[in-house]
N, C-alpha and C positions, 0 to 999 in steps of 0.2 A: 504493500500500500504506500503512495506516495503522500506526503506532508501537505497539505492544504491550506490555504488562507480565503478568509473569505473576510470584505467589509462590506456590512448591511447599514447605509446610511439610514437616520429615521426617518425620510422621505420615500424610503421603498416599502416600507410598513403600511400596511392597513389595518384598521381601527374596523371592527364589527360592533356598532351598536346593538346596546341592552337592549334585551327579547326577554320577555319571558319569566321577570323578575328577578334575568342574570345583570353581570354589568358588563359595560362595551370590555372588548376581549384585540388585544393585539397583539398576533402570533409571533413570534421573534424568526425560531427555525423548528421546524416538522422533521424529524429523521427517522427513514425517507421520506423525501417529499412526492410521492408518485401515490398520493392521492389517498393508500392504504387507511382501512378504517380503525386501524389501531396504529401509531408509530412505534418505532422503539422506542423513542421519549419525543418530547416538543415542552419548549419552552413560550412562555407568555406573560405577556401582561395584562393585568384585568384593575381597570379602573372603576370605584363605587363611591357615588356622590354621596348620600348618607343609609344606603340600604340597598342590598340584592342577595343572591343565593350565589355563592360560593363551591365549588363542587369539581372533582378532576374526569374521570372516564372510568368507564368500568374494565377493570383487569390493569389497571394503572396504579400505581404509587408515586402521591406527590409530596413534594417540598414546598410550601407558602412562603414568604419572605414578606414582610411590609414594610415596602421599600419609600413610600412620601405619606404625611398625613398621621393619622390615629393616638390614641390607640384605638385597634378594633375589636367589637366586638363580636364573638362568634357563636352562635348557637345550633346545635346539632340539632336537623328537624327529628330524627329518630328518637331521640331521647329526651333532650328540651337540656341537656349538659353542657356549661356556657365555658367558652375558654376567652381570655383578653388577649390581644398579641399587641405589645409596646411596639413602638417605633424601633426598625430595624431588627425585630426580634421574628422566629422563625418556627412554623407548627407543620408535622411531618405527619402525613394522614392517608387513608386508604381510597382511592377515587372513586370507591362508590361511598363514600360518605360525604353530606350532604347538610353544607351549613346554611341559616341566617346569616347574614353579616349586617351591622349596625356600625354606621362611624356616626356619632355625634357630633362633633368637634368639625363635620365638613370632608370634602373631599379626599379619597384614601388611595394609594397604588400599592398592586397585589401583585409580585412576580412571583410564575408559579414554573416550577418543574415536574414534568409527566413523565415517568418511565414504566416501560412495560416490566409486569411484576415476573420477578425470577427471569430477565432476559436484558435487564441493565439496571445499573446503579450510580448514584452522584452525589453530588453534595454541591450547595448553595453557600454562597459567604459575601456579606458587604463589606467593599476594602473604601478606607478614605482615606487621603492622604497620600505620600509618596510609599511606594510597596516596591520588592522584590519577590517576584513572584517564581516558584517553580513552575517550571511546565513537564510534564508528565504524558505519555501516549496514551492516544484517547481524543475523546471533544473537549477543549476549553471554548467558552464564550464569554467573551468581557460585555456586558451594556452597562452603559452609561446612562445611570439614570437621572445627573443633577450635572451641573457645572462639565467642564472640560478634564480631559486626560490625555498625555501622550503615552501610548506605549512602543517602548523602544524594542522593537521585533529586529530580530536576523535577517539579514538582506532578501535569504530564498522565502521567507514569511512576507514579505510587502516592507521589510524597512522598518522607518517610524509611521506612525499614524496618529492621527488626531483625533479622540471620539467626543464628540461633545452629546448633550444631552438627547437620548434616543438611539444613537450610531450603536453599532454591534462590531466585533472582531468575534471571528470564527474559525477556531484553529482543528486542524485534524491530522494528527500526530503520530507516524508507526513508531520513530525509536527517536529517542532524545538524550543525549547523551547530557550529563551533567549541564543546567541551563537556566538561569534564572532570567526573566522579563522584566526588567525596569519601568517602571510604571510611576509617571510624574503628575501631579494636581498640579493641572495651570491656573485652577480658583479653590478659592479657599473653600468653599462649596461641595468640593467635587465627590462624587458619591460614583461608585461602580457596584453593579452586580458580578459576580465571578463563580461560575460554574463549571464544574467538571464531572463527565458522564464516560462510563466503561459498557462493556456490553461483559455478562459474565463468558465466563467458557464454555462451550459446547461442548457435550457429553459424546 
């Protein structure tokens, strides 16, 4: 497999407006993107002005993040069992479970990671500020959810890059030898999401 780079400016993104008492939903990346009615995983963003239903796929296991706004509030329709997620704090759940979500306080953003259950796995994390980041084989995905960042990638990776708020960098990785990613905030602001997604081993 060869090393990939990919930048998703946030002008390539589209916004799905709230249906249904969900909230507008903007897909980041699909993998694969060939339409499939389950991905291996897919990453997104789901914005809720002060209330919707919150909820991943069935046969999915997701990561929440509250990445702007809150704190929110979460109520499982199943059970009526309320969880609060703080600002930048992180709730790891089953995608057929099935929340309320209440922001009081106004406006909230919700990035969320889907991966198929028992067929890949990842981890979510908000970096602020100047970072050295590992990179590891596999998908990384940098979004930029506030202010600007340069990431300083390897020449065969696209160079440097600038992501400002919404842009994506999307890395796909077979072998990496000892490698950290320099990762600079050109605003005091600057907020990144930072994801990394494996697929397990096949039996």
């Amino acid at each position: 497999m060869q090393d990939i780079h990919r930048f998703i400016p946030a002008s390539q993104l589209t916004d799905f407006p709230s249906l249904d008492g969900h909230p507008s939903t903007r897909t980041i990346v699909t993998s694969p993107d060939d339409g499939s009615s389950q991905p291996l995983w897919c990453a997104q963003m789901l914005r809720l002005d002060t209330s919707g239903l919150v909820a991943g796929q069935e046969g999915m296991d997701c990561i929440g993040v509250l990445t702007s706004g809150g704190p929110l509030l979460l109520i499982r329709t199943a059970s009526g069992n309320e969880t609060t997620v703080a600002p930048g704090g992180r709730l790891y759940f089953a995608g057929e479970t099935q929340f309320q979500a209440a922001s009081p306080d106004g406006p909230t953003e919700w990035f969320q990671l889907m991966l198929a259950r028992k067929q890949a796995h990842g981890c979510v994390d908000v970096r602020r500020g100047d970072q050295a980041l590992p990179l590891r084989p596999g998908e990384t995905l940098l979004h930029c959810v506030q202010g600007q960042f340069r990431a300083e990638l390897p020449a065969h990776l696209g160079g440097h890059q600038t992501l400002a708020a919404g842009d994506t960098v999307h890395l796909t990785l077979d072998y990496v030898p000892f490698f950290r990613l320099n990762l600079l905030a050109l605003t005091p602001d600057a907020r990144l999401v930072d994801t990394r997604v494996n697929q397990y081993p096949t039996a």
